[in-house]
PDB file with one MODEL, atoms N, CA, C and O in Angstrom:
MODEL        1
ATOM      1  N   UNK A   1     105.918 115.082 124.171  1.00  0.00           N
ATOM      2  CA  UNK A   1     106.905 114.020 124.095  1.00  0.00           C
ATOM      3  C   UNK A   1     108.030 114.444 123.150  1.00  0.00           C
ATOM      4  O   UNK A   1     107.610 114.951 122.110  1.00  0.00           O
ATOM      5  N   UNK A   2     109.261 114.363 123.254  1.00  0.00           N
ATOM      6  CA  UNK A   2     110.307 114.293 122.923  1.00  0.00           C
ATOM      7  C   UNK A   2     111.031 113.116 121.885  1.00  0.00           C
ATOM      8  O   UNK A   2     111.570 112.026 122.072  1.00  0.00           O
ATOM      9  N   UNK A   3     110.773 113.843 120.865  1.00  0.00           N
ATOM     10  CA  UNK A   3     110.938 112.427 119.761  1.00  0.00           C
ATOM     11  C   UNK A   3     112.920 112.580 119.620  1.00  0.00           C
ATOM     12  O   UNK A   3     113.668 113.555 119.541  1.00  0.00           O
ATOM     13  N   UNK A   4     113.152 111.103 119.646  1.00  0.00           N
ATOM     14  CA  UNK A   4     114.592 110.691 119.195  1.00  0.00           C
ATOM     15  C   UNK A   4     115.028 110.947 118.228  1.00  0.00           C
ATOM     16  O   UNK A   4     114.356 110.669 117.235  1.00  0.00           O
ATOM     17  N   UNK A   5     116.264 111.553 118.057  1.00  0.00           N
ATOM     18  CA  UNK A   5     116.856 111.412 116.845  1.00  0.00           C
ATOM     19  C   UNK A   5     118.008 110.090 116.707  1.00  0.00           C
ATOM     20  O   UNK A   5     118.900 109.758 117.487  1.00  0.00           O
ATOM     21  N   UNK A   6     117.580 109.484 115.353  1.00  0.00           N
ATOM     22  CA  UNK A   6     118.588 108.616 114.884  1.00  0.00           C
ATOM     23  C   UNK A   6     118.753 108.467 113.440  1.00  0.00           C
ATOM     24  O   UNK A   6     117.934 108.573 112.527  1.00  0.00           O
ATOM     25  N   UNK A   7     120.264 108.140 113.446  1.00  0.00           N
ATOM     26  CA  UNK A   7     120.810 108.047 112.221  1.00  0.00           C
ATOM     27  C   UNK A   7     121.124 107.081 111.620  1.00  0.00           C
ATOM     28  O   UNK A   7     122.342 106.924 111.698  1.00  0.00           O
ATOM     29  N   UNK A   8     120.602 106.274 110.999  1.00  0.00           N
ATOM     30  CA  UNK A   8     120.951 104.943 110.231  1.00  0.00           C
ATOM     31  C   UNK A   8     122.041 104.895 108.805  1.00  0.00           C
ATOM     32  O   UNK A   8     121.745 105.341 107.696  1.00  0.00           O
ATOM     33  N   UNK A   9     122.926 104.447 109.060  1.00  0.00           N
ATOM     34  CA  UNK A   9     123.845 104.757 108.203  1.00  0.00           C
ATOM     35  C   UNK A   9     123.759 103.256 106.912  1.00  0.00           C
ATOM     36  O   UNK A   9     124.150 102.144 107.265  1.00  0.00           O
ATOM     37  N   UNK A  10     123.394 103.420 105.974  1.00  0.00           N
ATOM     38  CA  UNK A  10     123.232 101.893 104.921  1.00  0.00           C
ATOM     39  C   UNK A  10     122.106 101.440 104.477  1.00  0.00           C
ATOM     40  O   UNK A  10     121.475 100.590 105.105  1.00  0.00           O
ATOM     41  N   UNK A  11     121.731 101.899 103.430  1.00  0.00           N
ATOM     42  CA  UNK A  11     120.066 101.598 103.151  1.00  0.00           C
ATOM     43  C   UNK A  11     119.694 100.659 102.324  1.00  0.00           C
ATOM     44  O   UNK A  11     118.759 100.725 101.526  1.00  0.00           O
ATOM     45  N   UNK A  12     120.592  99.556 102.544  1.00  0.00           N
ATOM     46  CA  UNK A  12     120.507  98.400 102.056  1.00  0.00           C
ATOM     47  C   UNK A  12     119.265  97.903 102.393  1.00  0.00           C
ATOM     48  O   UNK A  12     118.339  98.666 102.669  1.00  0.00           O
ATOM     49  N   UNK A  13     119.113  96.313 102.402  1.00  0.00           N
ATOM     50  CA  UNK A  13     117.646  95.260 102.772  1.00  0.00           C
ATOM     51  C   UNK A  13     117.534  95.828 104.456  1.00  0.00           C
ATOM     52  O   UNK A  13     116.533  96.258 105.027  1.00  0.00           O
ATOM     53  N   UNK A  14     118.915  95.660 104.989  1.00  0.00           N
ATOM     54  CA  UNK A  14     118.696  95.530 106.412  1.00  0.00           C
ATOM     55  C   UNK A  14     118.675  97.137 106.476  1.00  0.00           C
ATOM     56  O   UNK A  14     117.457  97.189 106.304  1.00  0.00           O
ATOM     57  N   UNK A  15     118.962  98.196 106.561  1.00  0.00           N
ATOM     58  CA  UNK A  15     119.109  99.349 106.874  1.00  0.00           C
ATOM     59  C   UNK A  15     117.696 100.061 106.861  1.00  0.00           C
ATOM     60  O   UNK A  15     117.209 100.676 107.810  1.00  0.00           O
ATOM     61  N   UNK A  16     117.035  99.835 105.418  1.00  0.00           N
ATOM     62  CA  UNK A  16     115.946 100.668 105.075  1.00  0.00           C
ATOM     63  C   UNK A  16     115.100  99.945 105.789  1.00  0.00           C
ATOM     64  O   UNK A  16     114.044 100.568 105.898  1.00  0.00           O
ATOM     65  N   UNK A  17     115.057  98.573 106.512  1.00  0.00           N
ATOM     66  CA  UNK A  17     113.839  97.826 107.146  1.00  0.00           C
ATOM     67  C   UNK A  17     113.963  98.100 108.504  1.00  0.00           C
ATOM     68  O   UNK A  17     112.957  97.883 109.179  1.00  0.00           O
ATOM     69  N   UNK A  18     115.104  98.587 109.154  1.00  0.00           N
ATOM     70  CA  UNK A  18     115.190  99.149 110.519  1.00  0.00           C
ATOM     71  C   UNK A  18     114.732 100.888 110.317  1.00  0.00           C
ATOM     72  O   UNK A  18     113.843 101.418 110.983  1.00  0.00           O
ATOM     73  N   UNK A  19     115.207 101.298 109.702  1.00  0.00           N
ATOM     74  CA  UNK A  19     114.719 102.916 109.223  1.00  0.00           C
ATOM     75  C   UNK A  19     113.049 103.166 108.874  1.00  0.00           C
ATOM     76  O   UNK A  19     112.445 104.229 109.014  1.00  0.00           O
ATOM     77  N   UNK A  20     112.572 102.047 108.448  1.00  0.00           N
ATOM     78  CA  UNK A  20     111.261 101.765 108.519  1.00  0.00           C
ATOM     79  C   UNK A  20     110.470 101.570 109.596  1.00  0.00           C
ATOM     80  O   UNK A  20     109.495 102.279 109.842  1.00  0.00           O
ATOM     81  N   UNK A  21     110.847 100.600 110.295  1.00  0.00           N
ATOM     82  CA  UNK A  21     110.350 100.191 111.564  1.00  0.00           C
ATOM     83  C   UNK A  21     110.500 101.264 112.877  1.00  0.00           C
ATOM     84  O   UNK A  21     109.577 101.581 113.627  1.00  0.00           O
ATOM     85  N   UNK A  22     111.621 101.642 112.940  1.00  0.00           N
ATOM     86  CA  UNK A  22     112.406 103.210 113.933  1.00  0.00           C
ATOM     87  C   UNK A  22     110.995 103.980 113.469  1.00  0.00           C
ATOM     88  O   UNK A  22     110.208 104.086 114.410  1.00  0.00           O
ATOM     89  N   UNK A  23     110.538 104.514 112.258  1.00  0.00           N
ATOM     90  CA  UNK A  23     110.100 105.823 111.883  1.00  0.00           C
ATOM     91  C   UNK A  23     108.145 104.978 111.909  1.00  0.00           C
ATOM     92  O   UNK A  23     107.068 105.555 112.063  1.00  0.00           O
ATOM     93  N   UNK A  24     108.314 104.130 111.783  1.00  0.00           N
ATOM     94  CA  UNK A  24     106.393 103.457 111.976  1.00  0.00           C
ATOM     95  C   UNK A  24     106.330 103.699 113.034  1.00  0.00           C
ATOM     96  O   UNK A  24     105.207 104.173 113.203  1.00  0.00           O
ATOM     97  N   UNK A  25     106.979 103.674 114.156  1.00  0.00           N
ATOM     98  CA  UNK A  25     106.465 103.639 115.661  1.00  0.00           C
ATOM     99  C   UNK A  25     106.106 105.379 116.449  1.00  0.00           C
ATOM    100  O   UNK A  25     105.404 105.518 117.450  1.00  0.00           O
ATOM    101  N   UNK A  26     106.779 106.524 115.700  1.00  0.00           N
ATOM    102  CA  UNK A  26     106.401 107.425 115.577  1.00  0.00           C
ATOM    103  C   UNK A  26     107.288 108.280 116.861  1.00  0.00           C
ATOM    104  O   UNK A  26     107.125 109.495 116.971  1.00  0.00           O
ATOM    105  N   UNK A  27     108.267 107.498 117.841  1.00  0.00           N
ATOM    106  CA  UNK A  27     108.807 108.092 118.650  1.00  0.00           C
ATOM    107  C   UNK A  27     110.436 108.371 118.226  1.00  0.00           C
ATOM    108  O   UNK A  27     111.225 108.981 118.949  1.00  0.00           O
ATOM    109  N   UNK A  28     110.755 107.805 116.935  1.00  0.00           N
ATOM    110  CA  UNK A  28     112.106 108.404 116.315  1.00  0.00           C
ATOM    111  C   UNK A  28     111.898 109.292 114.940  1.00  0.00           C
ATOM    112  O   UNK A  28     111.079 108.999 114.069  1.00  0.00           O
ATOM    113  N   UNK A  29     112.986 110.691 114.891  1.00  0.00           N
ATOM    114  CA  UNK A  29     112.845 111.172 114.129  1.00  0.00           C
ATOM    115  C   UNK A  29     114.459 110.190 113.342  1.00  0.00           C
ATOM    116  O   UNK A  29     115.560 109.838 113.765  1.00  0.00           O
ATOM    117  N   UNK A  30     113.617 110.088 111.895  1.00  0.00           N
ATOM    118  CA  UNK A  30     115.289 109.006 111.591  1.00  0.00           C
ATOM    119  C   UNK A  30     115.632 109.917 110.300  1.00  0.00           C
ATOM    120  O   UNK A  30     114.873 110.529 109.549  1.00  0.00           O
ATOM    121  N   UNK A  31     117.306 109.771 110.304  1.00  0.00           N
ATOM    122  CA  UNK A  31     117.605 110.160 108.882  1.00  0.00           C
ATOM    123  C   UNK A  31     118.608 108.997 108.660  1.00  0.00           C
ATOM    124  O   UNK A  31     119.432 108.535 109.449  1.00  0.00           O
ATOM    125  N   UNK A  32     118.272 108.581 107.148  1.00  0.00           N
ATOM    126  CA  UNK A  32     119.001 107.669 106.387  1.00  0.00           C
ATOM    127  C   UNK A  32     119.888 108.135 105.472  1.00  0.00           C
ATOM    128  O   UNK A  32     119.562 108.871 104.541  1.00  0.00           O
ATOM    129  N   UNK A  33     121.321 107.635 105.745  1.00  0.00           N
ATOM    130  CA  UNK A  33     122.113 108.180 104.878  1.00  0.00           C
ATOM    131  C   UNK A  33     122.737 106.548 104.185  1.00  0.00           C
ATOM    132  O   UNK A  33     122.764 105.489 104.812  1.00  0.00           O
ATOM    133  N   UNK A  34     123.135 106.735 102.928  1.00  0.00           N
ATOM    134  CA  UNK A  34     123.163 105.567 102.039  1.00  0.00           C
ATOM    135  C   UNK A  34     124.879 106.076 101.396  1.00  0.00           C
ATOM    136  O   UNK A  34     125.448 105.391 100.546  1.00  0.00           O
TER     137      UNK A  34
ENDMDL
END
């Protein structure tokens, strides 16, 4: 399987809790930039 890349830009309340959730499910590779 072919994991996603995504980029979450803002690691605020809302940012780091989507960057969390993206990276628990195990099919996105995420990078957080703040």
């Amino acid at each position: 399987m072919v994991m996603k890349k995504i980029i979450v830009v803002g690691a605020g309340k809302i940012g780091s809790t989507i960057a969390e959730m993206l990276a628990s499910t195990g099919d996105y590779h995420v990078t957080l930039v703040d």
